[in-house]
C-alpha positions as CSV (number, residue, x, y, z in Angstrom):
1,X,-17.8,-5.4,9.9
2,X,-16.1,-5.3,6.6
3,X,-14.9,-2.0,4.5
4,X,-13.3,-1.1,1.6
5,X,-12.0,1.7,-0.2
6,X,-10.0,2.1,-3.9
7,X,-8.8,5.2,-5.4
8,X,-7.4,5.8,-8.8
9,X,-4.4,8.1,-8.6
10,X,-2.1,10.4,-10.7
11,X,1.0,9.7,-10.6
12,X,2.2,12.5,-8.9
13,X,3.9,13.4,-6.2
14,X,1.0,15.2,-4.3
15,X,-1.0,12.2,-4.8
16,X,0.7,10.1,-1.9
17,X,0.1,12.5,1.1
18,X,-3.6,12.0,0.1
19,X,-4.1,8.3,0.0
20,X,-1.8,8.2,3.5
21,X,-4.4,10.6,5.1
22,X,-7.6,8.9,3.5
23,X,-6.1,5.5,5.3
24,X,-5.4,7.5,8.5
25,X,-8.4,9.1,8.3
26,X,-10.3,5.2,7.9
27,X,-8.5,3.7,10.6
28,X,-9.3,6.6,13.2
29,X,-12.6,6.1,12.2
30,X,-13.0,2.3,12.8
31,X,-11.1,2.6,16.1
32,X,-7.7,1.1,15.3
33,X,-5.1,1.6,17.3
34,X,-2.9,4.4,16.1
35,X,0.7,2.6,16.5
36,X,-1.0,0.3,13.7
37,X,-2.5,3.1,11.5
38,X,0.8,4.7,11.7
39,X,2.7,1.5,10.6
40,X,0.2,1.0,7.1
41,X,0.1,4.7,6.6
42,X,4.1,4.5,6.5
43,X,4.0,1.3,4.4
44,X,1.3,3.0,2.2
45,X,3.2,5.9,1.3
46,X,6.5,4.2,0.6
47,X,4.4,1.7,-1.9
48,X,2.5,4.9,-3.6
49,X,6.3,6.6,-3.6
50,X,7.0,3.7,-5.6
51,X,4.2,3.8,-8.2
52,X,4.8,7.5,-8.8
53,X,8.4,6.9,-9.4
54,X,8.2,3.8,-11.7
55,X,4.6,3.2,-12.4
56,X,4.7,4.0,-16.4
57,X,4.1,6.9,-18.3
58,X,0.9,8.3,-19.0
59,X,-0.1,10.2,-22.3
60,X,2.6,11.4,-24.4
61,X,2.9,14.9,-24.2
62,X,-0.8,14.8,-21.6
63,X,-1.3,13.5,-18.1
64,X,0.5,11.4,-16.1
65,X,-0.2,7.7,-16.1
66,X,-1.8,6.7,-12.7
67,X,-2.0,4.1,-10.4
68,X,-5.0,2.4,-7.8
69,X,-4.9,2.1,-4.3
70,X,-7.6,-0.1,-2.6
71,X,-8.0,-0.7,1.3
72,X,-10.0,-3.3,3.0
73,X,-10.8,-3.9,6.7
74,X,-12.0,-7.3,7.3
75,X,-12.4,-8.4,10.7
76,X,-8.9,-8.4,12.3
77,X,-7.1,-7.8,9.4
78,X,-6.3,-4.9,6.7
79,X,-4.8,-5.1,3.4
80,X,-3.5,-3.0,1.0
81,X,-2.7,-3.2,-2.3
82,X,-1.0,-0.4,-4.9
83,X,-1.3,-1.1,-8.4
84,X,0.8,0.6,-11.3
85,X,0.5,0.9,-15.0
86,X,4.5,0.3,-14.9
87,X,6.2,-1.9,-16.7
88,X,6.4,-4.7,-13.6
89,X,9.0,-5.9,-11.1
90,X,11.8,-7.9,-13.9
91,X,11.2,-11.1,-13.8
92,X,8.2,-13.5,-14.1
93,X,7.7,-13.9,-10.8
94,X,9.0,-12.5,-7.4
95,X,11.2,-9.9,-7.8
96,X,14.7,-10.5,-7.1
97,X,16.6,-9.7,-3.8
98,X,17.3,-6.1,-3.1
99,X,20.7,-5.1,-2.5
100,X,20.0,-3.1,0.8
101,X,20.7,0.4,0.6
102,X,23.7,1.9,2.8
103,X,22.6,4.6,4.5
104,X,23.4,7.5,2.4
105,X,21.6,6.0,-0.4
106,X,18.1,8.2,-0.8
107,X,16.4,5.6,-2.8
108,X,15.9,1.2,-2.5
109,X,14.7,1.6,1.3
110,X,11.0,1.3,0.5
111,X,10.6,-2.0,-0.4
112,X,12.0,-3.7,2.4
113,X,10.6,-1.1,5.2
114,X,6.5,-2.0,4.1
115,X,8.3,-5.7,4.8
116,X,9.1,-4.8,8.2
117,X,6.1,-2.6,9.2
118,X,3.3,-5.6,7.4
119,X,2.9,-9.2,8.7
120,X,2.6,-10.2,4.8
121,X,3.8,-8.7,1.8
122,X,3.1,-9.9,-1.8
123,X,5.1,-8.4,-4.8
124,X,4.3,-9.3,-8.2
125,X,2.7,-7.9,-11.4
126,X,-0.3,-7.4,-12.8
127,X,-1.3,-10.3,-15.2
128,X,-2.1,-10.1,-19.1
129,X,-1.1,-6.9,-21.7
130,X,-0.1,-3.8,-20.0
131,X,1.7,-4.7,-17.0
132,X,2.2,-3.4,-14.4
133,X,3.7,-4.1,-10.5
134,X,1.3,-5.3,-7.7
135,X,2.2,-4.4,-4.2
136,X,0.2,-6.0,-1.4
137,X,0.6,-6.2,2.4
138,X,-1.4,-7.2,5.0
139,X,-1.8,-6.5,8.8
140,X,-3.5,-7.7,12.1
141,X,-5.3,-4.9,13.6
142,X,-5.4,-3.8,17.0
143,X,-8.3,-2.1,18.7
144,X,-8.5,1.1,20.7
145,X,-10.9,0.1,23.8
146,X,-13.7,2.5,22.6
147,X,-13.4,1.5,19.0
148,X,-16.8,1.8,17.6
149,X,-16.9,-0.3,14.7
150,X,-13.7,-3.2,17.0
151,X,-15.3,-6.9,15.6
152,X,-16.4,-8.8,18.6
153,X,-14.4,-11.8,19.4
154,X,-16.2,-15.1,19.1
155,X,-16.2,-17.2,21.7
156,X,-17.0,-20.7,22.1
């Protein structure tokens, strides 16, 4: 079985906590196990944190800019991607290495946690006029045993 789910977002601050709990919310659903919900909902949230903060402005004077968030299951595998009207990670193409934050720092962790709680990560920006940064990650899933919609395994 395949799923998928996008959301256009403000960019604001309340919008995170929503897209985490619409993933949560998903996963429980399709019988993932929660160790793994938890991981992308965490990953999630750090790459929606980062669209609020640097995703672009919206409307002078008017509403925020805004930013998408699309989910899809597919099989053994989820990925997420979080898309912002920003102006782009600098550069042309992969963003440059991170100094890594000491630990008093409160901002430049987010980054490279989705890298550790994914199995693939893919930053870049949108192409064309307008911008904007791309973040993508991808995970295997793990089933709960009474997972109602766990893909079969094919066997030979």
């Amino acid at each position: 079985m395949s799923m998928w789910w996008s959301l256009h977002l403000r960019r604001e601050a309340a919008s995170v906590p929503l897209a985490r709990r619409l993933l949560i919310g998903t996963m429980e659903t399709a019988g993932v196990d929660p160790d793994v919900s938890y991981d992308l909902s965490v990953a999630l949230s750090e790459a929606c944190a980062n669209a609020v903060e640097h995703g672009g402005a919206g409307v002078p004077g008017g509403t925020p800019g805004g930013y998408r968030v699309t989910a899809y299951l597919d099989g053994e595998k989820c990925r997420i991607e979080v898309t912002d009207s920003g102006p782009g990670f600098p550069g042309t193409s992969r963003p440059a290495p991170r100094p890594v934050a000491s630990e008093t720092d409160e901002h430049g962790r987010g980054l490279g946690l989705i890298e550790e709680l994914a199995d693939h990560v893919h930053l870049g920006n949108k192409p064309g006029r307008g911008g904007g940064a791309v973040i993508s990650f991808d995970k295997i899933l793990k089933w709960r045993e009474d997972a109602p919609l766990m893909m079969p395994l094919l066997t030979a």
